[in-house]
GUVOMAR-200857 format. One record per residue (C-alpha): x, y, z; residue in one letter. Coordinates in pm, whole numbers, plus 50000, padded with zeros to 5 digits. Example, Ala and Ser with C-alpha at 12.3 -4.5 7.8 and 13.67 -1.06 7.14 Angstrom:
// GUVOMAR-200857
       x       y       z   resn
   51230   49550   50780      a
   51367   49894   50714      s
//
This chain:
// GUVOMAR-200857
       x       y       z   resn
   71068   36248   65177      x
   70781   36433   64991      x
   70502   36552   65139      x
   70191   36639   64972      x
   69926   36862   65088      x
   69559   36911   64971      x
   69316   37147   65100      x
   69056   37421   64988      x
   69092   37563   65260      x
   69397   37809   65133      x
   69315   38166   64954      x
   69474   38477   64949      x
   69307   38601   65221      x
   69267   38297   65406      x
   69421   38221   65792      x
   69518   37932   65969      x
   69532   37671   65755      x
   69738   37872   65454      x
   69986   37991   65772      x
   69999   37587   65884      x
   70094   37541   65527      x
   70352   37803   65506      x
   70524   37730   65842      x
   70581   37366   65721      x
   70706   37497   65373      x
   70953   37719   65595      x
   71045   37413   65825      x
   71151   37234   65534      x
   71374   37516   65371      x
   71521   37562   65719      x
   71586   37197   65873      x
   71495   36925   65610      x
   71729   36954   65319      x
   71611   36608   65273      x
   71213   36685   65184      x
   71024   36834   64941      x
   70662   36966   64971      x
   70394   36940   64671      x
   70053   37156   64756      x
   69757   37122   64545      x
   69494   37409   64594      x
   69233   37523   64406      x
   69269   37903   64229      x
   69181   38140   63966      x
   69379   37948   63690      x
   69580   37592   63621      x
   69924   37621   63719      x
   70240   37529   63879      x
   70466   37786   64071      x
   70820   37698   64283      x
   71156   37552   64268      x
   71292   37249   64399      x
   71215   37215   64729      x
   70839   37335   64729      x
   70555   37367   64453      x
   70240   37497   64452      x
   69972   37371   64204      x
   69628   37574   64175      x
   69377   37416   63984      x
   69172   37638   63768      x
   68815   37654   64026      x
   68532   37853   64095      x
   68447   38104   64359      x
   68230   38025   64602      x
   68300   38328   64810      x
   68410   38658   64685      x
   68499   38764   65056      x
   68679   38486   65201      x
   68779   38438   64840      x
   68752   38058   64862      x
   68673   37815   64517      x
   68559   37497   64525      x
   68797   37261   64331      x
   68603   37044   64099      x
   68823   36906   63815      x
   68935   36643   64009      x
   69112   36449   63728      x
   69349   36699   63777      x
   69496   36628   64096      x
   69545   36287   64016      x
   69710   36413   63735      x
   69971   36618   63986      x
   70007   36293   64212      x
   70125   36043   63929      x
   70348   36346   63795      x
   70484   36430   64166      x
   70459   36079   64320      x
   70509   36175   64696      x
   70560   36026   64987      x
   70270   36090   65187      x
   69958   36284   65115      x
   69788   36500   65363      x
   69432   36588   65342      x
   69330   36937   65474      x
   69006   36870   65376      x
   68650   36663   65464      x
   68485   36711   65136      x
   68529   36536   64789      x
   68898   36638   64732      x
   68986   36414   65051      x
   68777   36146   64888      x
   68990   36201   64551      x
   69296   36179   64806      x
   69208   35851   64925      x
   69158   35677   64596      x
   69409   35852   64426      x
   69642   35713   64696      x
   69507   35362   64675      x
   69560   35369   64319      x
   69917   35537   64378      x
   69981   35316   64660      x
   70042   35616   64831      x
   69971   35641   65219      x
   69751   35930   65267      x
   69642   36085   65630      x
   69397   36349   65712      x
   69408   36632   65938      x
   69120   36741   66092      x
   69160   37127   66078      x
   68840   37245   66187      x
   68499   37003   66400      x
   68271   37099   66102      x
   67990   36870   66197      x
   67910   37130   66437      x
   67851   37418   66250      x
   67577   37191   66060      x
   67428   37107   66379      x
   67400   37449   66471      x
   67199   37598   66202      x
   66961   37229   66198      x
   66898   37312   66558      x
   66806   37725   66442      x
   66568   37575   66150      x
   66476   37256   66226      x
   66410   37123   66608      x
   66481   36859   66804      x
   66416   36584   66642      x
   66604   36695   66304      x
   66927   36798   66541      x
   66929   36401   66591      x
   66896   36284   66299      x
   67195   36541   66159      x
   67384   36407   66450      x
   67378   36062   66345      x
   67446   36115   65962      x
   67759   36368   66113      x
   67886   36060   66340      x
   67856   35812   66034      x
   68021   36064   65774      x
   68329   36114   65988      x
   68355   35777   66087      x
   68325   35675   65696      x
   68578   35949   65596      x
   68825   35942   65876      x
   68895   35569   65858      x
   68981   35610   65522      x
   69276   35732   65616      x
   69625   35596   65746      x
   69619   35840   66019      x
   69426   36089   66116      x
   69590   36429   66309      x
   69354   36613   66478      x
   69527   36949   66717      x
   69288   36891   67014      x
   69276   36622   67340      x
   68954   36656   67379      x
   68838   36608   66974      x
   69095   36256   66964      x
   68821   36145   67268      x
   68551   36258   67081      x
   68675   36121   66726      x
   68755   35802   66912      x
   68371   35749   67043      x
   68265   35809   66699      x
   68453   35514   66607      x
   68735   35701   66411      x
   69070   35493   66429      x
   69411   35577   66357      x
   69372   35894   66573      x
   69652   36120   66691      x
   69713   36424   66854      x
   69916   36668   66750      x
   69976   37046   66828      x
   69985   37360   66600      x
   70269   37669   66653      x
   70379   37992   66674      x
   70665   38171   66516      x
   70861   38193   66820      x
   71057   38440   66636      x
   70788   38703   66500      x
   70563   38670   66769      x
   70703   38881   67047      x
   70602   39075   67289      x
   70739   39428   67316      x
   70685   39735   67547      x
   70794   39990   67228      x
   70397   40101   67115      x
   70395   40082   66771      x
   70447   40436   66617      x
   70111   40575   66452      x
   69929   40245   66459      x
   69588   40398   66638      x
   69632   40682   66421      x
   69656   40491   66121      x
   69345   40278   66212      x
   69147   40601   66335      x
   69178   40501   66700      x
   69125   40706   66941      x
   69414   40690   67181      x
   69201   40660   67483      x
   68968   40363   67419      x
   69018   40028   67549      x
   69120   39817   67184      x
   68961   39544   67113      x
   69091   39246   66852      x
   68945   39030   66607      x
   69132   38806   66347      x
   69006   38569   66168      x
   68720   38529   65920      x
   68441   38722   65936      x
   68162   38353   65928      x
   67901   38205   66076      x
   68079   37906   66158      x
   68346   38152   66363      x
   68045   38278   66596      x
   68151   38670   66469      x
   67801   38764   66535      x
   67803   38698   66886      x
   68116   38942   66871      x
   67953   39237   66665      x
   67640   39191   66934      x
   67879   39174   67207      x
   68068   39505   67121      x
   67730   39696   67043      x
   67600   39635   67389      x
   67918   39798   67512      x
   67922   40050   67311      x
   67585   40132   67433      x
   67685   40139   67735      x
   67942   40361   67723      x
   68007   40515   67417      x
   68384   40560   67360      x
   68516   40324   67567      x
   68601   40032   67359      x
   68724   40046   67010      x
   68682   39707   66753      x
   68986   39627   66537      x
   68882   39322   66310      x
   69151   39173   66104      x
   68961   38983   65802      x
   68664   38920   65556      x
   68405   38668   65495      x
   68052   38610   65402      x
   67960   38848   65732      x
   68115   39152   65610      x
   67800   39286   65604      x
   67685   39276   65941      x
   68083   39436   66035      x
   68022   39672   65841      x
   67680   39775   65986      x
   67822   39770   66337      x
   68115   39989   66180      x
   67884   40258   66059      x
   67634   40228   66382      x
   67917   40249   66635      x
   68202   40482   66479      x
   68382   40274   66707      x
   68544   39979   66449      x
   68836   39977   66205      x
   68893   39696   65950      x
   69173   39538   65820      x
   69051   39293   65509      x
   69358   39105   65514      x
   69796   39086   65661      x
   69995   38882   65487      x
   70311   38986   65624      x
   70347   38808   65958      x
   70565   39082   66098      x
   70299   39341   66019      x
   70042   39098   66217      x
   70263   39041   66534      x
   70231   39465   66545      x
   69856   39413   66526      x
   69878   39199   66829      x
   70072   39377   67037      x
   69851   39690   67006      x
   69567   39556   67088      x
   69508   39516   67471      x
   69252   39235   67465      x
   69182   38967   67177      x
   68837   38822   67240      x
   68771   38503   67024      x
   68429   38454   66996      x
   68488   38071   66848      x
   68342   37762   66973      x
   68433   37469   66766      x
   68773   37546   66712      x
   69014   37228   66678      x
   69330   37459   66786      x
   69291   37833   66747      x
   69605   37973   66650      x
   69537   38328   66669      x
   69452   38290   67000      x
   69859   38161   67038      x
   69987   38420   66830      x
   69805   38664   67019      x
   69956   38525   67371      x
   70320   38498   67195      x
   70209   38837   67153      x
   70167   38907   67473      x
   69788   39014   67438      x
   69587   38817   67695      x
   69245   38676   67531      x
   68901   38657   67634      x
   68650   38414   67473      x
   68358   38132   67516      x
   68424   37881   67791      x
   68391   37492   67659      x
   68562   37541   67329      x
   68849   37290   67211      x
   69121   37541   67258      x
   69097   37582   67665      x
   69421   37435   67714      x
   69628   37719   67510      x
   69482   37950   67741      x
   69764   38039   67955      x
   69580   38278   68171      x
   69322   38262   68389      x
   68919   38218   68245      x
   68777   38288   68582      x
   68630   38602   68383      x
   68562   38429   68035      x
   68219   38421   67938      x
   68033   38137   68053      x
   67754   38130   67804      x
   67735   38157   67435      x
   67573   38504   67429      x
   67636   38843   67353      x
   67539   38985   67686      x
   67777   38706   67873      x
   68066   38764   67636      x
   68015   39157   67706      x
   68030   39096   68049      x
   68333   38884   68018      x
   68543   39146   67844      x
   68452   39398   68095      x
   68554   39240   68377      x
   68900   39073   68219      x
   68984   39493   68220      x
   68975   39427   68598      x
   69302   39227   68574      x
   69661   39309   68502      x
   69656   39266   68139      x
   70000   39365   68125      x
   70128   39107   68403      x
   69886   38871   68233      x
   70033   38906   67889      x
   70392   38814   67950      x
   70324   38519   68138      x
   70096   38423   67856      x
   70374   38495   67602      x
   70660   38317   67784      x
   70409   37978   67823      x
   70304   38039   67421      x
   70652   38062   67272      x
   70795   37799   67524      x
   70576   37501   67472      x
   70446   37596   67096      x
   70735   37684   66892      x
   70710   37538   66509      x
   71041   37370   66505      x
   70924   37144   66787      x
   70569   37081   66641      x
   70694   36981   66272      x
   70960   36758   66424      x
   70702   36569   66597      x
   70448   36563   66277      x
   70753   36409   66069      x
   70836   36191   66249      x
   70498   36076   66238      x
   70540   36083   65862      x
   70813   35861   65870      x
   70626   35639   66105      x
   70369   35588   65852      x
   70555   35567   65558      x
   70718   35265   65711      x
   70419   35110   65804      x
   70234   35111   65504      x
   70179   34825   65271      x
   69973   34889   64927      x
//
């Protein structure tokens, strides 16, 4: 079998969509001698890197964000081009914009069956900021051109994966079809938890050894509610200066705003990027809390690493990631607001977090391990390969 994926969703700096990517890539190598995997993504020039088993073609795009680093792939003739030269199996779209409408045609012309996964519930972020500018009445009407574009898009597809129970339900009353759940991972094999402190990390991050620490991963967007974060952690630095320290792991179009907090509070160190997967499990497992401000989240899988980690997290009650929470979220915040999120870190101090973090880690890397996930999405594979007919 060869897979295909498409997405522009995947930079050097980006998160959980490249690491999706790369786990699969690494599930292959390790346990499917009989697949290849094609990805198509866009990048700073046209070319094709790999062996084998798995290629990578970038497509020569601009930049549409010099933080996050993302490029919007317009030269769409091209990855047509890569499909007739690769001919896979299956194609997988990563992706609700015009490159997933390029993967559907290209696949009908192909005769090619081609899914879609639905990474991230983007229809809310639009929502959002109509609601800020607009009113009432305009929140409607972007409602009920979101409802029709997803239903138009998604049934386009052969299949359509989406990592959250309660987004299938919601998909479903939107009138997608084809729907089906699936889970993400977690490196059951990096992500550890360990009771040997790593050795200089708070020094190397200007940490003072004292203060409660804080984590952030992830990037640093609107759409990723960071602001609620930054206000969060000023209003307890304010109240007591010293006491909690900010580590945020990543960059984005908000830099700005971290790096006013930064200078305001003395009390945040930045990462703008970690790569290396082993150097990320460390940054986990020094952190004693990781508070993830998101709210339309489809999976979350920092918030798993994290927990594999053993670092309990804190966030937003109602999101669609509630049921990888394998603590507690008596003290989670129950509004979407700085002052309840503050409130909501302060009192999860009032718990165990050791205690809380190894139950959290053994639940994580029990139920979530890759091997297990990909086995499942494969399978599906193979289920539609069978079933389609051109």
């Amino acid at each position: 079998m060869k897979v295909c994926d498409l997405t522009q969703f995947y930079s050097p700096v980006s998160g959980g969509v490249r690491r999706y990517i790369e786990q699969k890539v690494a599930y292959i190598r390790r346990h499917r001698p009989d697949c290849q995997h094609v990805l198509v993504v866009p990048g700073k020039r046209t070319e094709c890197v790999g062996d084998d088993v798995a290629r990578v073609y970038t497509i020569e795009s601009p930049m549409v964000s010099r933080t996050s680093r993302y490029r919007i792939l317009l030269k769409l003739h091209l990855v047509e081009e890569v499909l007739e030269k690769e001919r896979p199996d299956i194609i997988e779209s990563g992706d609700p914009y015009q490159l997933a409408w390029k993967a559907i045609a290209s696949g009908d012309g192909l005769d090619i069956p081609v899914i879609g996964f639905y990474h991230s519930h983007f229809p809310e972020a639009y929502i959002r900021s109509v609601a800020k500018f607009f009113g009432k009445t305009a929140v409607s009407v972007a409602e009920d051109w979101a409802k029709r574009y997803v239903k138009t898009l998604y049934n386009q597809f052969h299949r359509t994966l989406v990592p959250s129970p309660n987004l299938v339900s919601l998909l479903q009353d939107w009138g997608v079809e084809r729907v089906e759940g699936i889970d993400l991972g977690v490196d059951d094999e990096v992500f550890v938890p360990s009771d040997i402190p790593v050795e200089g990390f708070r020094r190397e991050h200007e940490i003072p050894e004292e203060a409660r620490l804080l984590l952030y991963v992830g990037r640093l967007a609107s759409e990723k509610n960071v602001v609620t974060l930054f206000d969060a952690f000023d209003i307890l630095h304010r109240q007591s200066p010293g006491k909690y320290h900010l580590l945020v792991v990543g960059d984005g179009s908000l830099r700005s705003s971290m790096l006013r907090l930064k200078e305001s509070t003395n009390a945040v160190s930045w990462m703008e990027f970690c790569s290396d997967p082993y150097k990320l499990a460390e940054v986990y497992r020094s952190a004693d809390l990781f508070v993830h401000p998101g709210v339309q989240e489809t999976f979350g899988l920092v918030t798993l690493e994290s927990q594999a980690c053993g670092t309990p997290v804190i966030g937003i009650r109602g999101s669609y990631m509630d049921r990888i929470i394998f603590s507690n979220q008596v003290h989670w915040a129950a509004e979407n607001t700085p002052q309840s999120l503050a409130a909501a870190i302060e009192n999860k101090f009032g718990e165990d977090l050791h205690l809380t973090g190894l139950q959290a880690s053994h639940e994580a890397r029990t139920r979530y391990s890759w091997k297990s996930v990909f086995g499942r999405m494969f399978g599906i594979y193979d289920d539609v390969i069978a079933n389609y007919h051109p």
